[in-house]
N, C-alpha and C positions, 0 to 999 in steps of 0.2 A: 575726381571723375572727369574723364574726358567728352569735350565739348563735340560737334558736331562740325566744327571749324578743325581741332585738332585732328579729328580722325580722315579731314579732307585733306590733309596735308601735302602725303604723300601716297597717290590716288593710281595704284597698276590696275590697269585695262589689258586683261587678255588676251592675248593671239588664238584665234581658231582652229589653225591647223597644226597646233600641237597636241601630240597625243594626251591623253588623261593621266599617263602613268608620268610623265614628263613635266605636263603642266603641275601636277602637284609638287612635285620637286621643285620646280623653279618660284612658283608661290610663297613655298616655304620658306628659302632661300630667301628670296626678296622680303620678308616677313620680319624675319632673321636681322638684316640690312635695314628694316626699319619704315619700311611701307606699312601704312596707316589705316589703308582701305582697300576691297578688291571687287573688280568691276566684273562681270562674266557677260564678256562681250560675244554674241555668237549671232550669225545674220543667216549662216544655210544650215545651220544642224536643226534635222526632227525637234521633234516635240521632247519626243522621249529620250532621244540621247542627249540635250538640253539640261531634261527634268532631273536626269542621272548626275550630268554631270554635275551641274548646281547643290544636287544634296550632298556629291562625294568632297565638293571645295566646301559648302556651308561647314560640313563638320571639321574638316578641315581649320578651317577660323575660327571654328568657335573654341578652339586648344590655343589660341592666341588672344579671343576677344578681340577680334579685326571684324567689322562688319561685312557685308556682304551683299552687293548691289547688282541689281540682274539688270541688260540694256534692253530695251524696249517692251519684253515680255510681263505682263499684270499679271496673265495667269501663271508663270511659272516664279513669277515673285513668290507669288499668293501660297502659291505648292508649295516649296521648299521653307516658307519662312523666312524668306531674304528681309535682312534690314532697312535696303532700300529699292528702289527701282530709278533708272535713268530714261527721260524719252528723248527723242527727236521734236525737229518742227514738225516734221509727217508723221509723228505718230496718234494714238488716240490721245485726245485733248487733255492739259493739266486737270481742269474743273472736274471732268468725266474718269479720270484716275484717282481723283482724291474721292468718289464717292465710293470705289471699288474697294480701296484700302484702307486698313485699319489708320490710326492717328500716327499711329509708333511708325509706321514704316517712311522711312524721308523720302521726299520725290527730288530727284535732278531735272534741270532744263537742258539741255543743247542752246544757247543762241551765237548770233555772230555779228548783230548789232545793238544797240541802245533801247532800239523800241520793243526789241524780243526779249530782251535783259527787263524792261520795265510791263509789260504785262507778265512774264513769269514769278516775278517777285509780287504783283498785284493779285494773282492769279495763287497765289500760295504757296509758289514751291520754296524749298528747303535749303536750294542751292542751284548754280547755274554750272553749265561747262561750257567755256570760250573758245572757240577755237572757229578753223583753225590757224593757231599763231606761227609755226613753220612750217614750210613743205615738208607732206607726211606721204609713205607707201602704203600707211595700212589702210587709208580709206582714199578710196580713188576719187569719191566726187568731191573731198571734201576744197572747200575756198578759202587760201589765205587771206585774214583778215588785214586791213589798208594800215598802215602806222599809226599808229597812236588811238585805234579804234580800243586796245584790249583796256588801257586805262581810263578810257573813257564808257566804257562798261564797269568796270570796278569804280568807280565814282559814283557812275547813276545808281548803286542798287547799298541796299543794306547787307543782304545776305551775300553769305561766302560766294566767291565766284574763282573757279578751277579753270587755268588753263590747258589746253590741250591740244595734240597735232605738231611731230614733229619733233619734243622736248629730250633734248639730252644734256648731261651734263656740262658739256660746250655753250650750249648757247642759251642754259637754261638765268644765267645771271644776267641777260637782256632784259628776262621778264623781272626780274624779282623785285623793282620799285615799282610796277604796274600800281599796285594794290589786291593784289592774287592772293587767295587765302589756302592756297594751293596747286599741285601741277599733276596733271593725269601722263600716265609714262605707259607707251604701250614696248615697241621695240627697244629703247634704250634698257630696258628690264630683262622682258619676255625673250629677245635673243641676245642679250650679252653671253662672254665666256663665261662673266661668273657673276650673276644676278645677285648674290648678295653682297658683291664688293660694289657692282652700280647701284646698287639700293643706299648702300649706305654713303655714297657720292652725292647721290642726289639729296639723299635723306639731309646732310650736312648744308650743303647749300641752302636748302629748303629752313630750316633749323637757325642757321646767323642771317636768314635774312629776316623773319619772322622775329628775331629777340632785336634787330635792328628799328 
């Protein structure tokens, strides 16, 4: 039975402006290659096209037994039956989401230092995401974290901690002595030629450094 550490392993986070009929191909694809978890990252779409899209990927994964992790949104977790939910530092508070949600559903952090790494894990969560540790296009506000901040977050905490921001299979062997219990892949996936040949690159790397 797979741990909660394993299924972060190898952690695709969605692009937006790919179509539904596309995004599911390339999921699958990456799936295929060996992605472990899928994040359904959506920041302008409705409610409803959201709530759609989330049930047409949940059933999707559940033909794989890959979880299914919705970003910021509780209630469209809560709708669809998502495995997990991911927040921000601005979003609605850890404490205040763990009342909302069942036990079963894992909650993610966002931090990008030590002190946000040590109240999320005090705080309950299930896991963190670091970032961000390369210059990334997909999110414009995000901050590269200063050197040697990412292992020093994976030191301070117990629970798994995923990096993210930037990650491809170039540069993804920087991190892999961190103590990363895992690596979030938005573009190096979502827009390769061929998403399950970089799945299963990443997957690899991810794979010998973890048995190392």
């Amino acid at each position: 039975m797979s741990t909660l550490r394993d299924n972060l392993s190898l952690y695709l986070v969605t692009e937006e402006s790919i179509p539904l009929e596309k995004l599911e191909q390339i999921i699958e694809e990456a799936i295929l290659g060996g992605v472990t978890a899928v994040q359904l990252r959506e920041k302008n779409s409705d409610g409803k096209i959201f709530y759609e899209k989330a049930l047409k990927i949940k059933q999707l994964l559940a033909n794989y037994s890959i979880p299914l992790f919705i970003n910021d949104r509780v209630d469209l977790a809560l709708a669809v039956g998502a495995d997990g939910i991911h927040i921000g530092q601005g979003d609605i508070p850890l404490s205040v989401v763990k009342q909302l949600v069942p036990m079963s559903m894992k909650i993610g952090v966002s931090v990008k230092n030590v002190q946000q790494a040590l109240k999320a894990e005090a705080d309950g969560a299930d896991y963190i995401g670091v970032g961000s540790v390369f210059p990334t296009s997909t999110k414009k506000d995000a901050s590269m974290l200063q050197h040697g901040v990412l292992n020093m977050i994976c030191q301070a905490v117990t629970i798994p901690a995923v990096a993210i921001g930037g990650i491809t299979s170039a540069n993804l062997p920087q991190i892999l002595n961190s103590g990363i219990s895992g690596a979030a892949i938005v573009s190096a996936i979502m827009k390769a030629d061929d998403p399950r040949k970089a799945a299963e690159m990443l997957k690899k790397q991810m794979t010998t450094a973890i048995v190392q």
